[in-house]
Phi, psi and omega in degrees: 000314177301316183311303229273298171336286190347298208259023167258355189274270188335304164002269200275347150276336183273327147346317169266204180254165210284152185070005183270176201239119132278120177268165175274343086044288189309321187278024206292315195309332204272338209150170173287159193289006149298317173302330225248330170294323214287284172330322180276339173294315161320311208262343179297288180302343162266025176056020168268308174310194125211135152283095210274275196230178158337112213338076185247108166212145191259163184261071199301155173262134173246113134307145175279336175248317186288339215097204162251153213247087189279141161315142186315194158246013162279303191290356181258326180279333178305326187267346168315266209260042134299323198256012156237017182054024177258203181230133158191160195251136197284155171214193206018236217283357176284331190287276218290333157337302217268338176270359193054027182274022173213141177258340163265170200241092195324232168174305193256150171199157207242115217224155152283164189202119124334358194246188173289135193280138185205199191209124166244107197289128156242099209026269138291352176269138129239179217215073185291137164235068171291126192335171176193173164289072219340319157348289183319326227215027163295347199296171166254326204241173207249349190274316188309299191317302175303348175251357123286341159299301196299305187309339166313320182279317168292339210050136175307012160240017209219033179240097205288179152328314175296317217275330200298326180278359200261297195301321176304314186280326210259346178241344174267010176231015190251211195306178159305128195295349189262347157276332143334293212278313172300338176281328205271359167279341160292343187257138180335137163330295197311326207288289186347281201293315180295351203272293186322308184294333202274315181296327199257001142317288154026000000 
């Protein structure tokens, strides 16, 4: 019965493409969820899998010089809450990382969520999904919310010339101005008054 799970799991995984995210979820159609660890421990130990967390496993892309080629935790978290039907946003040194008003690169990184708040260790990263406030997720476009999760993080007093000139270049290359203009009435006043001069140049 386990052999049989295994290679209809293999199936269906080797079937698509190199690099996609597995829940142990996704076989639920196959067996019970013992039968369906075993079989993903099989296909783990045959090197068809890699077990990214607790049933998280990816199907890899192998480079000929690099290896294997692990996903960003933006692509591991989009499909976490692909597979919890939830919404969610990068925020603190990740936000700003991802607009390049940071040059570092987190190694723990942080997402607001409407779903449940949990912590998904990847190898040495972890990836905190913390609860919010639906609000956070009123926006219609996808840039503004984010350079308020980063402006959140610099403070409204730590927000220099330099970052103010990042932002100017990052919206005069961004969305339609009137999805601008409708998001930028959800974000805090302070946000607001630096956002508002730069959107309406545009």
């Amino acid at each position: 019965m386990e052999d049989s799970i295994s290679g209809k799991i293999r199936q269906r995984i080797t079937k698509g493409k190199t690099g996609k995210i597995f829940f142990a979820k996704d076989f639920s159609d196959m067996g019970n969820d013992e039968l369906i660890n075993k079989a993903l421990f099989r296909l783990e130990k045959n090197k068809i899998l890699i077990r990214l967390s607790q049933g998280i496993y990816l199907y890899p892309v192998i480079d000929k010089e690099l290896g294997i080629m692990l996903p960003s935790p933006d692509i591991i978290s989009k499909a976490i809450a692909k597979r919890d039907n939830a919404r969610i946003l990068p925020a603190g040194n990740h936000a700003m990382n991802l607009l390049g008003l940071s040059t570092q690169v987190p190694m723990n990184v942080i997402y607001l969520t409407d779903g449940s708040p949990r912590k998904v260790s990847i190898g040495k990263r972890k990836i905190t999904f913390k609860k919010t406030s639906p609000r956070n997720f009123m926006y219609k476009g996808k840039i503004i919310p984010l350079i308020v999760s980063a402006l959140k993080t610099i403070g409204k007093d730590n927000v220099t010339i330099e970052y103010i000139n990042r932002l100017d270049e990052i919206l005069s290359e961004s969305e339609d101005k009137q999805i601008l203009l409708n998001d930028i009435n959800h974000a805090p006043a302070w946000i607001k008054k630096i956002l508002v001069p730069l959107i309406e140049k545009k």
